[in-house]
C-alpha positions as CSV (number, residue, x, y, z in Angstrom):
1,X,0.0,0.0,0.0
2,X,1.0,3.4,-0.5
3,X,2.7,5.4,2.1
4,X,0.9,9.1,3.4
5,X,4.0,10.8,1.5
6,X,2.8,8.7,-1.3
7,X,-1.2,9.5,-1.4
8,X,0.5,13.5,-0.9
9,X,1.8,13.3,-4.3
10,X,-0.8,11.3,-5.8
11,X,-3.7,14.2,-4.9
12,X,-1.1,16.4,-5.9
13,X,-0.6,15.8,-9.4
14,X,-4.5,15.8,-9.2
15,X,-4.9,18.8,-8.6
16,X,-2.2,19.6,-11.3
17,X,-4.8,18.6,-13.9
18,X,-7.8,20.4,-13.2
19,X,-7.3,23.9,-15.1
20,X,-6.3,21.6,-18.5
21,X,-8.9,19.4,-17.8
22,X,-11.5,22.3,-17.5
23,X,-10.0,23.9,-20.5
24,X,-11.4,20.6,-22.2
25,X,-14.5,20.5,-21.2
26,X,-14.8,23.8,-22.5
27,X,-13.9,23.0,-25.9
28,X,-16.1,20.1,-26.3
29,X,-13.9,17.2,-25.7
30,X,-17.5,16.0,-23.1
31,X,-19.1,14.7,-26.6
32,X,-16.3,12.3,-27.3
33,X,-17.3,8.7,-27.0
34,X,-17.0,7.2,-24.0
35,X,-15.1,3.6,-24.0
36,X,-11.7,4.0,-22.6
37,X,-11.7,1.0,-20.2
38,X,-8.5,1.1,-17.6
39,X,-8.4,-2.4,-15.9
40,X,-7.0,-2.2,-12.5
41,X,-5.8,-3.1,-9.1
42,X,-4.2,-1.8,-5.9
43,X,-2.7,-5.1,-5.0
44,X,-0.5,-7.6,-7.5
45,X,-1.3,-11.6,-8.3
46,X,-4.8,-11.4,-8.7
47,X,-4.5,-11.9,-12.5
48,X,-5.5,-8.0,-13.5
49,X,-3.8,-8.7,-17.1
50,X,-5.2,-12.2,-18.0
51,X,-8.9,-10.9,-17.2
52,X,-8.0,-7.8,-19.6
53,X,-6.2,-9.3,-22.2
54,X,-8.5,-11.9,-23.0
55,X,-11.7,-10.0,-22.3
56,X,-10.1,-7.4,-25.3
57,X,-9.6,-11.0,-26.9
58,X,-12.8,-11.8,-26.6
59,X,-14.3,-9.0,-28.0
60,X,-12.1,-8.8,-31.2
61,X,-13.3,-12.6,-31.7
62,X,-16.9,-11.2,-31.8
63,X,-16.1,-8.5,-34.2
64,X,-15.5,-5.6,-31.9
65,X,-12.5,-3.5,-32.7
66,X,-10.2,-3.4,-29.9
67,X,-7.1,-1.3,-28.8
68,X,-5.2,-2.8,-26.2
69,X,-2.8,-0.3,-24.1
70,X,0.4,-2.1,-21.9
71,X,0.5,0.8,-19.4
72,X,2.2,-1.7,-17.2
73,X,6.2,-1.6,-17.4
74,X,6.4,-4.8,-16.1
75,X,4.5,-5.4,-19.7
76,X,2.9,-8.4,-18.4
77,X,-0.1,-8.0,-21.8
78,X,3.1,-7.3,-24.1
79,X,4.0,-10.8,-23.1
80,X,0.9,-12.8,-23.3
81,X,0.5,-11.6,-26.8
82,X,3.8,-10.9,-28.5
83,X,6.2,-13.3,-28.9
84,X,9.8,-12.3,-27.7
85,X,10.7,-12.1,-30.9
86,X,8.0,-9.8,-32.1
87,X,8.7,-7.7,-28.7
88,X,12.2,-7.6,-29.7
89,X,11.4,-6.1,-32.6
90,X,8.8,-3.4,-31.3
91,X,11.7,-2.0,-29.0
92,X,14.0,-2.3,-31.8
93,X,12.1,0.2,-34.0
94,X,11.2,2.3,-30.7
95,X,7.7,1.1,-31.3
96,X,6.5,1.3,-27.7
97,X,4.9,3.1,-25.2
98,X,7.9,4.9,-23.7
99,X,8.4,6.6,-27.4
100,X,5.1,9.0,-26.1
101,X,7.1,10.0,-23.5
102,X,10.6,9.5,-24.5
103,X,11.1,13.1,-25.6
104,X,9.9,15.0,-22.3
105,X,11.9,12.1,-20.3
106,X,15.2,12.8,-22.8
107,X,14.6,16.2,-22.3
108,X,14.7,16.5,-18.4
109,X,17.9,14.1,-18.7
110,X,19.8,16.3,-20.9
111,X,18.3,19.4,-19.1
112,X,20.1,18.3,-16.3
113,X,23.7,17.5,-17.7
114,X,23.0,20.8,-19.7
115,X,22.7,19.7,-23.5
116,X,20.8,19.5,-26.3
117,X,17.6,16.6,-27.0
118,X,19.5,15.0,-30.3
119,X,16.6,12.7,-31.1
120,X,13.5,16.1,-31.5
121,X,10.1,14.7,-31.3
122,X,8.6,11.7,-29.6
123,X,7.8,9.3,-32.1
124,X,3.8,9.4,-31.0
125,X,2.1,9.0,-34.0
126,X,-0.3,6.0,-34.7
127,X,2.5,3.9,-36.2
128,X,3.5,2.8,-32.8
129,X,0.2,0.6,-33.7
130,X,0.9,-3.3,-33.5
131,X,-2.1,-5.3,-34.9
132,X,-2.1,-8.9,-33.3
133,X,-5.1,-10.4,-34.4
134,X,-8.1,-9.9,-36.7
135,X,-9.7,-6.7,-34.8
136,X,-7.2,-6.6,-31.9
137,X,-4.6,-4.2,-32.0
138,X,-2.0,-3.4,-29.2
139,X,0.2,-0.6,-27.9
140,X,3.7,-2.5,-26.6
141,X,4.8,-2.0,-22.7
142,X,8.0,-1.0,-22.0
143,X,10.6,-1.1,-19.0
144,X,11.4,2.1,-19.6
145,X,8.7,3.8,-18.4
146,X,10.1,3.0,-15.0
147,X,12.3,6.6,-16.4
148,X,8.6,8.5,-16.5
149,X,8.8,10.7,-13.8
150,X,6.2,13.6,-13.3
151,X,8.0,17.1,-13.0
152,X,5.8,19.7,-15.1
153,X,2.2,18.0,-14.4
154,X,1.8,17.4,-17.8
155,X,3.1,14.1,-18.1
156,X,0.2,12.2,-16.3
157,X,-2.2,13.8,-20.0
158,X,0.3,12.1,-22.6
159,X,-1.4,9.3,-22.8
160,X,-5.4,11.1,-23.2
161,X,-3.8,13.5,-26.1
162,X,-2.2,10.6,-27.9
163,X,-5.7,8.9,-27.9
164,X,-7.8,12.0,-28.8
165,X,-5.3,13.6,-31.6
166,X,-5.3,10.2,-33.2
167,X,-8.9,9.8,-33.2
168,X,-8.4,6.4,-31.5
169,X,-11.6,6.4,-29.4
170,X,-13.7,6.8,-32.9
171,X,-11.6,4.2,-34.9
172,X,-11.9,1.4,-31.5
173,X,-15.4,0.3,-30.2
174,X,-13.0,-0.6,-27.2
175,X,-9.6,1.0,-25.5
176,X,-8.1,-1.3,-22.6
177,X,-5.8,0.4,-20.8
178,X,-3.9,-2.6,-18.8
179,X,-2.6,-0.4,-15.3
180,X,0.1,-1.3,-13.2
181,X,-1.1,-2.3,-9.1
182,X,0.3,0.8,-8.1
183,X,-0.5,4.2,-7.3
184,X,2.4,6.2,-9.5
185,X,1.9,8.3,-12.3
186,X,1.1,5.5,-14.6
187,X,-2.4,5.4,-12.5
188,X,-2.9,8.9,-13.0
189,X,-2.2,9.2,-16.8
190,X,-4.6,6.0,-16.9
191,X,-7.0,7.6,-14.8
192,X,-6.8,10.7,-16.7
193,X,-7.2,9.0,-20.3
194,X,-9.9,6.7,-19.1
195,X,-13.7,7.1,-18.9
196,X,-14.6,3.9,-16.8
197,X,-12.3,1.7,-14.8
198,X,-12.7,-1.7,-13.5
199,X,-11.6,-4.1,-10.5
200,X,-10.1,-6.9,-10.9
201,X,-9.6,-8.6,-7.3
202,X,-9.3,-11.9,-5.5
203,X,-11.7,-12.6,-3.3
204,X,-10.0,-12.6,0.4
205,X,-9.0,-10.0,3.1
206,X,-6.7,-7.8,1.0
207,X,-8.5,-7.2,-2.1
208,X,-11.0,-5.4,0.4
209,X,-8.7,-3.8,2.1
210,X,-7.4,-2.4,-1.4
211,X,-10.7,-1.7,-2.9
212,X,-11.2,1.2,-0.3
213,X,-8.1,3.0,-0.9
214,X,-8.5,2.6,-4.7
215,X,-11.9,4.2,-3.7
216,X,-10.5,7.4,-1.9
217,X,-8.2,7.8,-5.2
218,X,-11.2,8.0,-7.6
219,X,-13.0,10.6,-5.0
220,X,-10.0,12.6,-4.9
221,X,-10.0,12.6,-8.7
222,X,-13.4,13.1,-9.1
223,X,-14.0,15.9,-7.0
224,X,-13.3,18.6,-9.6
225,X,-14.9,16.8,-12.9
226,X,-18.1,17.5,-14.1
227,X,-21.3,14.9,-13.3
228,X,-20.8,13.6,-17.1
229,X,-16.9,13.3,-17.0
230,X,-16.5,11.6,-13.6
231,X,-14.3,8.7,-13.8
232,X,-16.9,5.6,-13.3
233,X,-16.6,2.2,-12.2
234,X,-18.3,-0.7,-14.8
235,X,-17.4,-3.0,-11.7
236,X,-15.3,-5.6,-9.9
237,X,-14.1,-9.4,-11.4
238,X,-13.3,-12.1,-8.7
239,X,-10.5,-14.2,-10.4
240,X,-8.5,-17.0,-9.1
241,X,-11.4,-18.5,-7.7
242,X,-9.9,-21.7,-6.0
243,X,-11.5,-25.1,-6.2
244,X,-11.4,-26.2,-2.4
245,X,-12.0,-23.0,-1.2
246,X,-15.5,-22.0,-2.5
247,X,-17.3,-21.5,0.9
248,X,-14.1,-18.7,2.0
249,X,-14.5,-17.1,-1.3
250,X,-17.9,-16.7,-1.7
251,X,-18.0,-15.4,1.7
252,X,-15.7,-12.9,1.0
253,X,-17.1,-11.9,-2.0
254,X,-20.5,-11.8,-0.4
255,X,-18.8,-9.1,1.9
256,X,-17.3,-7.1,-0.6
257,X,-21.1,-7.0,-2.4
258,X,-22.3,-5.7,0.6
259,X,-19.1,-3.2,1.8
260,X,-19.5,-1.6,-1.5
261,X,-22.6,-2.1,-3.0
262,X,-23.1,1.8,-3.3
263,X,-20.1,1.7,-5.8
264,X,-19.4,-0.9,-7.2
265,X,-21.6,-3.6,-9.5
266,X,-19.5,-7.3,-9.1
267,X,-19.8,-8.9,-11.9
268,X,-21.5,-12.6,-11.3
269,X,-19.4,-14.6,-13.4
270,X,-16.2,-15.7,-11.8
271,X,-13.3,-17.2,-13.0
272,X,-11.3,-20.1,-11.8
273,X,-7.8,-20.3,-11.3
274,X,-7.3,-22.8,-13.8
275,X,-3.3,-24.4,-14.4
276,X,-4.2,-24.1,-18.5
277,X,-4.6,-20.9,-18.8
278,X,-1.4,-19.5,-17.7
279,X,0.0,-22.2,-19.8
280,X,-1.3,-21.2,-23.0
281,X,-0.4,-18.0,-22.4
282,X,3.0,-18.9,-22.8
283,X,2.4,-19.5,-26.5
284,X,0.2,-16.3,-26.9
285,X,-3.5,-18.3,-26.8
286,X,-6.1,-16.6,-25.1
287,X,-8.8,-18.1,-23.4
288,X,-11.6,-18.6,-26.2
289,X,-9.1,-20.7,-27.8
290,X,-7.8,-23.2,-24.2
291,X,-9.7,-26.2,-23.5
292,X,-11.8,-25.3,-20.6
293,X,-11.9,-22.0,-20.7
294,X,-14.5,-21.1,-23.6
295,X,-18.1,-21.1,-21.6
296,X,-16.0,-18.9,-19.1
297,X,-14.7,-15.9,-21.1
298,X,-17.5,-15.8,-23.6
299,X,-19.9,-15.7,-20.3
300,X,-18.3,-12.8,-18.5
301,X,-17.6,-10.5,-21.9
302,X,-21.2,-11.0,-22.4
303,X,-21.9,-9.2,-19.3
304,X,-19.5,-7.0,-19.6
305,X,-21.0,-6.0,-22.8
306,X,-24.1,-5.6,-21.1
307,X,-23.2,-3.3,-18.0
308,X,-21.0,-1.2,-20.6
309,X,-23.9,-0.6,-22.8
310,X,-26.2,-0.4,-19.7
311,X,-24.4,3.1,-18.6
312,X,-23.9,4.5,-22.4
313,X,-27.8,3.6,-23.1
């Protein structure tokens, strides 16, 4: 969890925001579409990038155009559907993430040891695009975002004008934005992008206990946006649910119904912490296509279809 010093600078950069943001509303940016779709966490191991990546999967399958965002520098997504080889290659050409903010974070290097940027411009134009699969496309993580730091408070809106000057939430029915479980400016610049967020937990003590500090975050955030712009919740995924240990779980998720049930929807399909799907991960398969695995993924991005288009109806 995060230390006070930690939630400071969090609400800080926060409040760092709120002038450009209102500037936005302003100017119209309120009528954009609304599916941006960070999936997130406060707490790692709970399987965050599986239940994105083949949700996005999922979708694509059924004909829905999908953008799929690594905002994670441990580039956990990257992984479960590049090949090292084809990773290789995206950091190669400096077809990444970190080439969005690779100028600003060149710039307050050589700022420092008083030269000149050599490389100009960030390479941020829509080329950094890698198309995986019929309808699913993906933005590659990188390590070196780890080098993002915030100085100016304009870093954490990067990502948001990337996605709006490209006209990315027009050509996607879907952007997944797959968030790191911590609360650094990679959180903020997904916040900032996104229009909904949601959970992904597993059900015992902790995910609760990370679920209400997630939920101060989103009320600091909010407090300044306008009643149509707030940063909503579509709702929370149990994963890893453990054969053996169904009466604890549903217990615990029965609690976390009830704790939040003023903020969050949980979704009622569950999935099981089953050995064959991390293994086909391993040679980029997602669910819909592992033994097993089918009834489960096609189940819950039916209803995640259906809450999305239950709070855009």
């Amino acid at each position: 969890m995060l230390p006070p010093f930690g939630c400071f600078l969090f609400f800080e950069i926060v409040k760092c925001v709120n002038i450009e943001y209102n500037v936005k509303i302003d100017m119209g940016v309120s009528e954009m579409k609304r599916n941006v779709i960070s999936f997130m966490n406060m707490k790692g191991g709970v399987g965050k990038t599986t239940i994105c990546v083949n949700i996005a999967g999922q979708l694509a399958e059924m004909g829905r155009k999908v953008l799929l965002i690594d905002n994670d520098p441990q580039m956990n997504a990257s992984q479960y559907l590049l090949s090292a080889s084809e990773i290789e290659k995206q950091f190669n050409e400096k077809k990444t993430i970190f080439s969005l903010y690779r100028s600003d974070v060149d710039y307050d290097f050589n700022s420092i040891n008083g030269s000149e940027d050599e490389e100009g411009e960030s390479e941020s134009e829509e080329i950094i695009l890698r198309n995986i699969r019929n309808n699913l496309d993906i933005i590659c993580g990188d390590l070196n975002m780890t080098r993002v730091r915030e100085t100016t408070g304009s870093i954490q809106a990067i990502l948001e004008n990337y996605i709006t000057s490209n006209d990315l939430k027009d050509k996607y029915d879907f952007i997944f934005i797959d968030c790191p479980p911590t609360q650094t400016i990679y959180t903020m610049s997904a916040f900032f992008a996104s229009d909904y967020y949601i959970l992904v937990i597993k059900p015992d003590y902790l995910s609760s206990i990370g679920i209400s500090l997630f939920d101060k975050m989103v009320v600091q955030y909010n407090k300044h946006r306008g009643k149509s712009e707030k940063l909503k919740s579509l709702g929370i995924i149990a994963n890893l649910m453990q054969k053996g240990n169904d009466d604890y779980h549903k217990t615990k998720i029965s609690e976390i119904k009830d704790k939040f049930k003023f903020k969050h929807d949980v979704f009622e399909t569950k999935i099981n912490n089953v050995g064959a799907i991390a293994k086909s991960s391993e040679n980029q398969k997602l669910m819909y296509e592992t033994r097993g695995s089918v009834r489960s993924i096609k189940k819950l991005t039916s209803e995640f279809l259906k809450k999305y288009e239950g709070v855009n109806n």
